[in-house]
N, C-alpha and C positions, 0 to 999 in steps of 0.2 A: 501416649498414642502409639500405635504399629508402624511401625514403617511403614506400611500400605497406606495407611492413609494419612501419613505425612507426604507421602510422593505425591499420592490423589491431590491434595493443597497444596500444595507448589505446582503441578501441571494446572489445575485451576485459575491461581494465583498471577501463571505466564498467559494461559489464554486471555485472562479479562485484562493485564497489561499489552500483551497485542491487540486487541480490540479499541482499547483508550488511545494508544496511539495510531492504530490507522484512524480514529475519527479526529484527532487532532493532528495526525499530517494531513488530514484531506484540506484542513483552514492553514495550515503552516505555509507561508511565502516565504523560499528561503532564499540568502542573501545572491546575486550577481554570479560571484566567484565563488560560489559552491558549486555550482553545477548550469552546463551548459545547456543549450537550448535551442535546437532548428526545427521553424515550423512555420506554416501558413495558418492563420484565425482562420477559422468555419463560420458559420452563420446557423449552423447548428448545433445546438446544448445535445451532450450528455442522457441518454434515460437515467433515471435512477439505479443506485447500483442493484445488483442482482444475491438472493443473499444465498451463500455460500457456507456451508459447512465446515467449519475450519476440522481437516483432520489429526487424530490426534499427538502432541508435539514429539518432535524429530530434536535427538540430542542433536546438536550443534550447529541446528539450520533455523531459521527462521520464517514463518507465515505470510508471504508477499500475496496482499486479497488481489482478488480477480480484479477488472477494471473495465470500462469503453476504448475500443481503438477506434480511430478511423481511415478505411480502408480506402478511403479516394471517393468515394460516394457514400457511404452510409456508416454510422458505428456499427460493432462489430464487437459482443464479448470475449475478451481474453480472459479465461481462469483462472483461478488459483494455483500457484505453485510454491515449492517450499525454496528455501535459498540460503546457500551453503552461509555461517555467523560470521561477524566479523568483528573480533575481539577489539574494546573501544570505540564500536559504532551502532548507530542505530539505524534500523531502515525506516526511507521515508516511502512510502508508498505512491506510486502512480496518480496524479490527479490530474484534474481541468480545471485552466482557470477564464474566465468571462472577462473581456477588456473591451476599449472601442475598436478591435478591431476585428470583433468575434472570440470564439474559443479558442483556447491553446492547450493542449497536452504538454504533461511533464513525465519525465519517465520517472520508474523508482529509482532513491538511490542510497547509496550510503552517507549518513551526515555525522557529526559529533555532538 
């Protein structure tokens, strides 16, 4: 094959592995003492996410997807941006989780 299009397959290859994992960090609940957490439950869900173009990869940074904030009254999209790698980590990506006591946000972060 060309170099060209062995690079084309691996930029490829990293997109659909970023894609796998932010749908598998959006279910990932990670443990206590990974990572902290201050926040009041809402009483409102999330829209669905919104879909974003991922563009295209940046040597040594990674693809953090956009997400819902909530800005004290109403969600609010925050976008896409890229984010400097971290050699032996993986990023887990922003999610919402639904408990009894409403919604909770988790920010991104870096796990192992």
């Amino acid at each position: 094959m060309k170099e060209s299009t062995v690079n084309r397959s691996l930029k490829l290859a990293l997109l659909a592995g970023l894609g796998l994992s932010f749908f598998a960090g959006a279910t990932y609940a990670p443990p206590a003492a990974a990572q902290v957490s201050v926040g009041v439950g809402i009483r409102v869900g999330p829209p669905p996410p919104r879909f974003e173009r991922v563009p295209p990869p940046r040597v040594g940074y990674v693809w953090a997807p956009g997400y819902w904030r909530w800005d004290g009254r109403r969600h609010v999209w925050a976008g896409g941006y890229w984010v400097r790698a971290r050699p032996g980590y993986r990023y887990r990506p922003a999610y919402w989780v639904h408990g009894h006591r409403g919604w909770r946000f988790h920010e991104g972060y870096w796990g192992r």
